[in-house]
C-alpha positions, 0 to 999 in steps of 0.5 A: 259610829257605833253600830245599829241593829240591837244597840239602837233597839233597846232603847224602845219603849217596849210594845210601843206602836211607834217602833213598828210603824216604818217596818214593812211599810209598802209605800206609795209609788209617788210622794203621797202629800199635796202642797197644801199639806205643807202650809202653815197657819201663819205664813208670816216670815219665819225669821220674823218669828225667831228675830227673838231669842227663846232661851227656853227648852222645848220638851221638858226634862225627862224627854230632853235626858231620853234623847241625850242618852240616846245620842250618847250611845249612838254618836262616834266617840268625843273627840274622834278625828274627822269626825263632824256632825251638824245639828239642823234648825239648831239653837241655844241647847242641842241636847248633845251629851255633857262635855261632848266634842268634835273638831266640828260641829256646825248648828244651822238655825234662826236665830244667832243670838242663840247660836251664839250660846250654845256650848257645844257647837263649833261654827254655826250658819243662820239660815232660814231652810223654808226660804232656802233649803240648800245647805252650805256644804260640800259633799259628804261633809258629816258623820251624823245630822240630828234635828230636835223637835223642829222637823214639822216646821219644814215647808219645803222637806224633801228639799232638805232630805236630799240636802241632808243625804249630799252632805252626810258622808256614806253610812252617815246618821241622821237623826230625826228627833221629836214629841207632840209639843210645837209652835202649832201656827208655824208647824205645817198643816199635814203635822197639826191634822195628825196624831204621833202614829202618822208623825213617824210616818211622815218623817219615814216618808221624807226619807223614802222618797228624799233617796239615798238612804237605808230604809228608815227606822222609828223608836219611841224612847219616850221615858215616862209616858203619860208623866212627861213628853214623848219623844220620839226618833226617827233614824237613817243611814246614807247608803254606802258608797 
């Protein structure tokens, strides 16, 4: 895994306040969200709303090339060996550099018909993490999780950081990626309400309190603001063995 610190950094959009956001942060002793910050405005069954494949990309492509740049940097070389990775709420595209491989890299998402098409994964899993956020894995199973512009449509979050942190081996990277674009009825109530400031907050807030990892960092690697979608990412590592 490449190393962090001035690596990930210069990526930054520089004086952006998203990148200070999770520096210093003094957090509440107790999970400072309530149930009801975790509802949608349609509790319809999310496996209905992705019965349908979408083969269509949710940011545009500026947005799309900052993030697969970003993980071109910081993800263990093509064809390592042992090396897996999974990319969480998966779909037809994760965004991953062109021609990238691994002997395994699992998608988890809705809709199988998209699995089906995406170029870069070797196995995928259709599970809805909203009714069950168990993720079907051993522990310390990968090097790296990513999840791209999906994060804000987790119910039960904590849930699925505590999974994501059993299932990456020590010092594995997760990779929370996303913008200000979203299916707004399926997004949970806490993200709607909020602007991209508390966004990163909230994600950083999933990791603190799932445990077990470094403390969180944030980075606006948004490539053209004002001009196309931001995108941004928040990152942490599992805590070494």
């Amino acid at each position: 895994m490449a190393a962090q610190g001035n690596l990930f950094s210069a990526f930054a959009r520089p004086k952006s306040p998203i990148n200070e956001v999770l520096k210093n942060v003094e957090w509440p002793e107790k999970f400072p969200f309530k149930e009801e910050d975790f509802q949608r405005f349609d509790e319809s069954s999310d496996s209905l709303f992705y019965s349908t494949p979408r083969f269509v990309t949710h940011i545009d492509d500026p947005a799309i090339a900052a993030l697969t740049k970003f993980y071109s940097a910081v993800f263990p070389p093509s064809n390592s060996p042992g090396v897996c990775l999974l990319d969480l709420c998966s779909s037809w595209v994760s965004h991953y550099p062109k021609g990238y491989k691994q002997d395994k890299i699992v998608g988890l998402g809705m809709n199988e018909e998209e699995l089906q098409r995406n170029p870069v994964l070797t196995d995928y899993v259709v599970q809805d993490l909203n009714v069950n956020p168990k993720l079907p894995f051993g522990d310390n199973s990968f090097d790296a999780i990513t999840n791209a512009v999906s994060v804000d449509y987790l119910n039960k979050p904590i849930d699925v950081f505590k999974e994501m942190q059993r299932v990456l081996k020590p010092g594995g990277l997760a990779i929370m990626s996303f913008s200000n674009r979203c299916f707004w009825t399926k997004a949970i109530s806490i993200w709607t309400s909020t602007g991209d400031v508390d966004h990163v907050w909230i994600v950083g807030a999933y990791f603190h309190y799932a445990g077990g990892f470094d403390p969180p960092e944030a980075l606006d690697i948004s490539p053209n603001p004002g001009r196309s979608d931001p995108m941004y990412v928040v990152y942490a590592r599992k805590l070494a063995a």
